[in-house]
py3Dmol code that shows the C-alpha trace and the ligand (Angstrom):
import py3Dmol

protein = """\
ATOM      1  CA  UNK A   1     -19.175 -10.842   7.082  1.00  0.00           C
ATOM      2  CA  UNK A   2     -17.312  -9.023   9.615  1.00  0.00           C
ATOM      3  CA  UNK A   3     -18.103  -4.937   9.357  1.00  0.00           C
ATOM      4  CA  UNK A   4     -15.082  -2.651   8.580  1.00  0.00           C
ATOM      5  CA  UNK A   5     -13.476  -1.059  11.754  1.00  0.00           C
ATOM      6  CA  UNK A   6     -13.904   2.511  11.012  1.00  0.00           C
ATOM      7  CA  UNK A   7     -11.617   3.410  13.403  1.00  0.00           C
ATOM      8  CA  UNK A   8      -8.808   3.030  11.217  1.00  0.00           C
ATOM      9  CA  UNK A   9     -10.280   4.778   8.234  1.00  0.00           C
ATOM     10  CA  UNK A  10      -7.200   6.178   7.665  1.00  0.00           C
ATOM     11  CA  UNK A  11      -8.777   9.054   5.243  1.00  0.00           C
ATOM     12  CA  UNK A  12     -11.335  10.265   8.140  1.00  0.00           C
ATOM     13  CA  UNK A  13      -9.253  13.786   7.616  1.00  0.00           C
ATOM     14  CA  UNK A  14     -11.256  14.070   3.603  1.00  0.00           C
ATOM     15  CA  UNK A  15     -13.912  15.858   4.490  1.00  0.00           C
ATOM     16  CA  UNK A  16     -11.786  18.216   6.869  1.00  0.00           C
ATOM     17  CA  UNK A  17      -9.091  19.163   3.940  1.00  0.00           C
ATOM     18  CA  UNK A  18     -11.756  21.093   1.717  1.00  0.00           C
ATOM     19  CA  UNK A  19     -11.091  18.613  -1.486  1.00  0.00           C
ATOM     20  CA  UNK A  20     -13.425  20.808  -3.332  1.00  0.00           C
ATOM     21  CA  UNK A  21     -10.927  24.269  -3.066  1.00  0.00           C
ATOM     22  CA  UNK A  22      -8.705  23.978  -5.914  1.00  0.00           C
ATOM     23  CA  UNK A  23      -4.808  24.475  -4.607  1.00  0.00           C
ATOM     24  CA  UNK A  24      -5.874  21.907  -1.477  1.00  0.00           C
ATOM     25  CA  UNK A  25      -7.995  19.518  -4.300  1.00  0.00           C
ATOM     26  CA  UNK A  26      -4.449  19.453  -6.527  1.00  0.00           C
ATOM     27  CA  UNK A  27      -2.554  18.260  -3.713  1.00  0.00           C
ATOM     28  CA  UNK A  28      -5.147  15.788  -2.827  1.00  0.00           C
ATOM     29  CA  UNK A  29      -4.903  14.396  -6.286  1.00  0.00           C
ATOM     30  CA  UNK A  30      -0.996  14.106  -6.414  1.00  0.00           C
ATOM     31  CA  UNK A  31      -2.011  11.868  -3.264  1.00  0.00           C
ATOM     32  CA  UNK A  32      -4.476   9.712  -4.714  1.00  0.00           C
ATOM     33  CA  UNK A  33      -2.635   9.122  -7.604  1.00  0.00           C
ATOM     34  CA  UNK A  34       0.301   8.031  -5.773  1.00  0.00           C
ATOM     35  CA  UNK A  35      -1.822   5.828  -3.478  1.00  0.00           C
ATOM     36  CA  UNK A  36      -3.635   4.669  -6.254  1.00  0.00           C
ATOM     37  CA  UNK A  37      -0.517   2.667  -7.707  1.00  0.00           C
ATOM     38  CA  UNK A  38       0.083   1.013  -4.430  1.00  0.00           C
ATOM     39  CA  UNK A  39      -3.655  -0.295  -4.713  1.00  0.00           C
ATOM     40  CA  UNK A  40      -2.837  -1.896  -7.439  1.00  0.00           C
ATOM     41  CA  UNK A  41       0.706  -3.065  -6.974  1.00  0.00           C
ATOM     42  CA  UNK A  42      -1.044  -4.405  -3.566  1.00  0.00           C
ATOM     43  CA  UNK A  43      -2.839  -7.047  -4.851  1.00  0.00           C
ATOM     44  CA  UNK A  44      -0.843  -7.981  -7.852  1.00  0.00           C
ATOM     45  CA  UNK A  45       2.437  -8.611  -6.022  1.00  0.00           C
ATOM     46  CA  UNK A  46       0.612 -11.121  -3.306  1.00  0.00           C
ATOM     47  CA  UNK A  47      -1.170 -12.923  -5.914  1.00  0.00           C
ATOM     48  CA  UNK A  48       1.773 -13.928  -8.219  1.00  0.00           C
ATOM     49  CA  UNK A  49       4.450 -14.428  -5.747  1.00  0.00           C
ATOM     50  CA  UNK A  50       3.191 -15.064  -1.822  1.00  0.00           C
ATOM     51  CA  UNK A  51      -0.696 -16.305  -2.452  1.00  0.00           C
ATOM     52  CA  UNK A  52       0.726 -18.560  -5.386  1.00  0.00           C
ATOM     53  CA  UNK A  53       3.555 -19.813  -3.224  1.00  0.00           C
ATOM     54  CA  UNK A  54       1.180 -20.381  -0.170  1.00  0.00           C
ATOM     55  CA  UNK A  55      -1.315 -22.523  -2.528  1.00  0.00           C
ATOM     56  CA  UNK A  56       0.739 -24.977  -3.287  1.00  0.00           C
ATOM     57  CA  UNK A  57       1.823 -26.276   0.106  1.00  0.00           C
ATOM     58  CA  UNK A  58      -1.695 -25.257   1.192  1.00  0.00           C
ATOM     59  CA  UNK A  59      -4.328 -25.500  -0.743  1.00  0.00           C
ATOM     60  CA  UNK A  60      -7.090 -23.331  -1.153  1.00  0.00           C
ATOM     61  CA  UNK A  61      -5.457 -21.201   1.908  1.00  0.00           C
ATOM     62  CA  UNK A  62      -5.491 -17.976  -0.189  1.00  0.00           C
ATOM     63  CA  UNK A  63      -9.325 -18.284  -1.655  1.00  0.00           C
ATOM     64  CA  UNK A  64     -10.770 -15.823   0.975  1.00  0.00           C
ATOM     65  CA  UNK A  65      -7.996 -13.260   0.808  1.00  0.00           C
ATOM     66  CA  UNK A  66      -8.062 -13.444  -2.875  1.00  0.00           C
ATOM     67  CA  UNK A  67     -12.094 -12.790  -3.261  1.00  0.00           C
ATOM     68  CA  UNK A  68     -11.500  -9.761  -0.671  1.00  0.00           C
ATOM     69  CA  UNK A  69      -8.884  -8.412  -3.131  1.00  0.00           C
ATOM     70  CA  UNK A  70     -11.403  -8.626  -5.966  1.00  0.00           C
ATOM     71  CA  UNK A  71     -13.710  -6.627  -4.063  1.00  0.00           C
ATOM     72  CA  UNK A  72     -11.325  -4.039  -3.166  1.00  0.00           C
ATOM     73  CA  UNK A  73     -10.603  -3.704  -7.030  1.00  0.00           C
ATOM     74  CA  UNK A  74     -13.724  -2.950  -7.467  1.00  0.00           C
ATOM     75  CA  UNK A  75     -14.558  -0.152  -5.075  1.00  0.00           C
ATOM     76  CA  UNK A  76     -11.456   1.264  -5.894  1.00  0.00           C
ATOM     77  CA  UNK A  77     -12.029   1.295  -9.455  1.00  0.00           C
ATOM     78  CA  UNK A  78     -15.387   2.810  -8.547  1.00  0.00           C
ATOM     79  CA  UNK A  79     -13.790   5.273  -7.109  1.00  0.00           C
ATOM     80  CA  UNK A  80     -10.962   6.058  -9.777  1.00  0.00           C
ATOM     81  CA  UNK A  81     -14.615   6.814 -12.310  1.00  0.00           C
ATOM     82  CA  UNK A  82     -15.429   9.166  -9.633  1.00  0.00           C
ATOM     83  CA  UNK A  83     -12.068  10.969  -9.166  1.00  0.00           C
ATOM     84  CA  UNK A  84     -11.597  11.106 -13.198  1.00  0.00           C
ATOM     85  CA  UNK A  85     -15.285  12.338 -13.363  1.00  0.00           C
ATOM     86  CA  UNK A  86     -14.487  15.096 -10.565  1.00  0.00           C
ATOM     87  CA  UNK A  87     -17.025  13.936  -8.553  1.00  0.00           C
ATOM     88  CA  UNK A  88     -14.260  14.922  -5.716  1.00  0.00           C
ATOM     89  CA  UNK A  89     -15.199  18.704  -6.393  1.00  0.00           C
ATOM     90  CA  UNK A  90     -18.869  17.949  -7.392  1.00  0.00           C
ATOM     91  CA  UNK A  91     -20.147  16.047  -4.407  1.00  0.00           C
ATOM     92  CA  UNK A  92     -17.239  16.275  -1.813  1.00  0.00           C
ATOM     93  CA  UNK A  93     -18.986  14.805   0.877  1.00  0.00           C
ATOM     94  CA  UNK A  94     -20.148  11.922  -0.699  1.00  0.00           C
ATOM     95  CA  UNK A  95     -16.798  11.118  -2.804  1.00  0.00           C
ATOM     96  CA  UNK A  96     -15.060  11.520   1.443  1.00  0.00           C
ATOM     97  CA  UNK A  97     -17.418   8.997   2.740  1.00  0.00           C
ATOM     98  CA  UNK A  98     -17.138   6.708  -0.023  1.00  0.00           C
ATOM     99  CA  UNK A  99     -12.969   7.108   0.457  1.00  0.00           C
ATOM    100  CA  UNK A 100     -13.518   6.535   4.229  1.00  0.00           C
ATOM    101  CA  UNK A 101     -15.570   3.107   3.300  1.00  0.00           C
ATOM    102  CA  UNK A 102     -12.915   2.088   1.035  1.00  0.00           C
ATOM    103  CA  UNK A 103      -9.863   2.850   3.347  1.00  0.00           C
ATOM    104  CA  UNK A 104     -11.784   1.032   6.265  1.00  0.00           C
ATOM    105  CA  UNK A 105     -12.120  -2.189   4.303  1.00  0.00           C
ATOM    106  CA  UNK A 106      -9.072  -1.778   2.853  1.00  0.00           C
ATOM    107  CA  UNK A 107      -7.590  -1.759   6.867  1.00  0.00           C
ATOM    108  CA  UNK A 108      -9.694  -4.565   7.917  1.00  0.00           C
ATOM    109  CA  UNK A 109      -8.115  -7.121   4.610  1.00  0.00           C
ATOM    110  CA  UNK A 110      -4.521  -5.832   5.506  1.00  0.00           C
ATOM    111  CA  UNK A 111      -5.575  -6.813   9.607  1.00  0.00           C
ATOM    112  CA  UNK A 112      -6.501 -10.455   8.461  1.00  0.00           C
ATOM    113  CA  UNK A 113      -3.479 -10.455   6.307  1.00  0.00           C
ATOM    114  CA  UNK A 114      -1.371 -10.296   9.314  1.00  0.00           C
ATOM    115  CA  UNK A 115      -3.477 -12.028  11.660  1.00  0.00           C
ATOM    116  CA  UNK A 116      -3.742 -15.150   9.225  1.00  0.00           C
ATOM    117  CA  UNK A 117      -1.983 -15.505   6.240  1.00  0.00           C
ATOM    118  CA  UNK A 118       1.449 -13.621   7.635  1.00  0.00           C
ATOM    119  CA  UNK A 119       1.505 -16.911  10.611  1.00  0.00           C
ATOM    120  CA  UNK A 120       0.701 -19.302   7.906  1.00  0.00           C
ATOM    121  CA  UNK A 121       3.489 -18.027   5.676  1.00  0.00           C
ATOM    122  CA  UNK A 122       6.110 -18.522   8.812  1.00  0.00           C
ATOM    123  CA  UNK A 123       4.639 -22.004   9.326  1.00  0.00           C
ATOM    124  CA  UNK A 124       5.139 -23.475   5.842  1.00  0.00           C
ATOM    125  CA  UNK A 125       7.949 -21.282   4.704  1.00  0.00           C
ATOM    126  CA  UNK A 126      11.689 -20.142   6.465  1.00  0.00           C
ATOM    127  CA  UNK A 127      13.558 -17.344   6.734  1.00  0.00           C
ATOM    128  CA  UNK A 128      15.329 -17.772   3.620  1.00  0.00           C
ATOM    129  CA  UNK A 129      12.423 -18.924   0.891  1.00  0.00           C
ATOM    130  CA  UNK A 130      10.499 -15.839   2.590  1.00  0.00           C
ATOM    131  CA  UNK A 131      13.309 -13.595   1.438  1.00  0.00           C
ATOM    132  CA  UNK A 132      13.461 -15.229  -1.713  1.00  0.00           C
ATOM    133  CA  UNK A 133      10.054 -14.393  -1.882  1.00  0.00           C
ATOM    134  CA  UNK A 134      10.497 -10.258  -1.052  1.00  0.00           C
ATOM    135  CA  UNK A 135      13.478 -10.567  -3.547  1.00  0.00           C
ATOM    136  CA  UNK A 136      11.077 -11.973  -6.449  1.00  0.00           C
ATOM    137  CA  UNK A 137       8.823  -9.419  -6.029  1.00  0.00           C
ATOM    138  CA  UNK A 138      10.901  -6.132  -5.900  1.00  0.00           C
ATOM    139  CA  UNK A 139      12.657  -7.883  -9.191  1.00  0.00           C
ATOM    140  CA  UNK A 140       9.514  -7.951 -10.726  1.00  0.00           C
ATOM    141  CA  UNK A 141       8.422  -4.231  -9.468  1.00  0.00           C
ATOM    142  CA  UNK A 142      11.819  -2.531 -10.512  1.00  0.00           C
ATOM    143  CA  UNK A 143      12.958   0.723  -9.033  1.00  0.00           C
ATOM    144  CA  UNK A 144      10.803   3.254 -10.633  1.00  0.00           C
ATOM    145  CA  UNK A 145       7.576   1.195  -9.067  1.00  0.00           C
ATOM    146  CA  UNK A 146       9.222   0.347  -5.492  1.00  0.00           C
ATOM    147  CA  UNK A 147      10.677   4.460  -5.617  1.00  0.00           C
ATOM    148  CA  UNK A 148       6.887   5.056  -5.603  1.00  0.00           C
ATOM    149  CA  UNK A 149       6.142   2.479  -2.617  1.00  0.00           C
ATOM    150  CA  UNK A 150       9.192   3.123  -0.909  1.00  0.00           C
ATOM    151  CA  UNK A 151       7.880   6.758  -0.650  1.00  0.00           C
ATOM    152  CA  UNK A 152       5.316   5.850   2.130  1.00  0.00           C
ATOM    153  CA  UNK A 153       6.752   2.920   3.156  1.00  0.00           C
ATOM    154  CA  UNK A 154       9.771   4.539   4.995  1.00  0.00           C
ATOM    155  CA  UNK A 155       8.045   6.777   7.029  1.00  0.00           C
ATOM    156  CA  UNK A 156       6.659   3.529   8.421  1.00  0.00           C
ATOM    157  CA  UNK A 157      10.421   2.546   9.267  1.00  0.00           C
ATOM    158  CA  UNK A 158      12.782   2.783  12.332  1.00  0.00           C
ATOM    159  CA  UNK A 159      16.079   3.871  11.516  1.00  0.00           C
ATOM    160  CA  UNK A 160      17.369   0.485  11.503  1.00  0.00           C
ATOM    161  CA  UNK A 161      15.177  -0.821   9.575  1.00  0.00           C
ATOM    162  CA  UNK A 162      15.849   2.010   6.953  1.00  0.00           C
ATOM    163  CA  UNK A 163      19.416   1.309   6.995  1.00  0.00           C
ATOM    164  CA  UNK A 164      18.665  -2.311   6.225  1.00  0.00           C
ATOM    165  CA  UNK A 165      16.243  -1.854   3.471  1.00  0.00           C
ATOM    166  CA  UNK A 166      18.836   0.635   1.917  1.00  0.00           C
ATOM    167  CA  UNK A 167      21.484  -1.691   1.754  1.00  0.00           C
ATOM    168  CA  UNK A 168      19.218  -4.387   0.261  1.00  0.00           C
ATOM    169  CA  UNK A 169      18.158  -1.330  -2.414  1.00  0.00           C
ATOM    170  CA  UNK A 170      22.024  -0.565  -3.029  1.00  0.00           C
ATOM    171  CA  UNK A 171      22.609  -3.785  -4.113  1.00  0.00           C
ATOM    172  CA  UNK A 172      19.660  -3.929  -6.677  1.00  0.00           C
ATOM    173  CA  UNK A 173      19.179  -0.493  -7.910  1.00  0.00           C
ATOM    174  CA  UNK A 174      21.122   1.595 -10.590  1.00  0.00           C
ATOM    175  CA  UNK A 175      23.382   4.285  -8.671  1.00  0.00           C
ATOM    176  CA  UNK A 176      20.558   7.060  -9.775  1.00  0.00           C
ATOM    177  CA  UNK A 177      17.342   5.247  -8.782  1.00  0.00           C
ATOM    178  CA  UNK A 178      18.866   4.220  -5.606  1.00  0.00           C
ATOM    179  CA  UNK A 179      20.249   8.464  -4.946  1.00  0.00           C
ATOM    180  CA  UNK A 180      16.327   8.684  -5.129  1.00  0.00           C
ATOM    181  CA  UNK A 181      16.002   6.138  -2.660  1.00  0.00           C
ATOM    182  CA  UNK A 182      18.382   8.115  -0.177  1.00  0.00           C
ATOM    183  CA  UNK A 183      16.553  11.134  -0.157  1.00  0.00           C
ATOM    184  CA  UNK A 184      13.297   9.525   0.289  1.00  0.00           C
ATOM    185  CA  UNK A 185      14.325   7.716   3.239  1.00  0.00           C
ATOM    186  CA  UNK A 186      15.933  11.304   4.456  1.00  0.00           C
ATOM    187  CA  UNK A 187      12.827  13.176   3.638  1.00  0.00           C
ATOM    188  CA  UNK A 188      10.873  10.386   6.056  1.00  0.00           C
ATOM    189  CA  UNK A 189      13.493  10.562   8.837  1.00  0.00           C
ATOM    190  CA  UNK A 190      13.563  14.498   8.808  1.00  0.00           C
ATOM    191  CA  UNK A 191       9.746  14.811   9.178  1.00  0.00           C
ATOM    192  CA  UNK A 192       9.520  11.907  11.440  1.00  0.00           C
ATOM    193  CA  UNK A 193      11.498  14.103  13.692  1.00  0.00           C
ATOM    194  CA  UNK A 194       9.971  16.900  13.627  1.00  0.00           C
ATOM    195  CA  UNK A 195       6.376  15.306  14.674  1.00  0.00           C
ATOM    196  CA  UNK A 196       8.436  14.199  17.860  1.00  0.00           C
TER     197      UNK A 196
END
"""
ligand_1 = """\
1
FE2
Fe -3.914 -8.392 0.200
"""
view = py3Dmol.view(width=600, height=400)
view.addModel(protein, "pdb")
view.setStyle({"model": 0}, {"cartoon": {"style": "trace"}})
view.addModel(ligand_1, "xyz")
view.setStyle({"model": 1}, {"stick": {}})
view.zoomTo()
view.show()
């Protein structure tokens, strides 16, 4: 079993932001909450549209992606007991490292996503059933659950590729979900600026 490459533990900044000092441990759980949906939405989406798609012009191909996502569940839903139980404030340190192990193996599944089953999909699939795909599942979502994706997923945008995805969201949202959509994708360009 290959070991999680801690080098993208994306949360190695826990321990550092003092989760156990209540205004920085309120912010922290705004963020986890938010995150926490995307968990979720994470493995739900791939299973019912792109996995089940994927199976049945290759069988079996999903069966090692799919067991990693029911591990993931459960560490996250480990964690989730913690966070409801406070154990964030009680035993910072351990709830950090336990977040770090999570958000490593959570890197290392999305890596083999990309390096396998993102090349298979291309192979057996074209342009336009992959679309078709992407189209199913943001149906299925609806705009108050993408509003809460497309909230991280814009910073990791160009501009281009923010114009595109807004136009797609035009022609799907209602005019006041997709007014949300604008300013998130505004408040991701203005602080993407100002890190340059
Ligand atoms: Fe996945």
């Amino acid at each position: 079993m290959p070991r999680p490459n801690t080098s993208h533990a994306s949360c190695a900044g826990a321990r550092r932001c003092k989760i156990s000092v209540a205004p920085e441990r309120a912010s922290f759980a705004g963020l986890f909450q938010a995150v926490w949906y995307l968990i979720e939405a994470h493995s739900h989406t791939e299973e019912s549209v792109t996995f089940a798609e994927l199976d049945l012009r290759v069988p079996g191909a999903s069966a090692t992606l799919m067991a990693e996502h029911r591990e993931l569940d459960r560490a996250y839903e480990n964690l989730k007991r913690a966070f409801e139980a406070e154990a964030h404030v009680a035993e910072p340190e351990k709830f950090a490292a336990d977040l770090n192990r999570f958000s490593a193996a959570f890197q290392t599944h999305m890596n083999r996503e990309e390096d396998e089953l993102e090349p298979m999909v291309w192979a057996h699939f074209s342009d336009e059933e992959i679309h078709e795909h992407r189209r199913r599942i943001m149906a299925a979502d609806g705009p108050e659950k993408l509003l809460k994706y497309f909230r991280f997923v814009f910073f990791a945008l160009n501009e281009q590729q923010i114009a595109g995805m807004l136009g797609r969201l035009k022609a799907m949202f209602p005019e006041d979900a997709y007014r949300r959509a604008e300013e998130l994708a505004a408040a991701a360009s203005k602080r993407r600026h100002m890190r340059l």
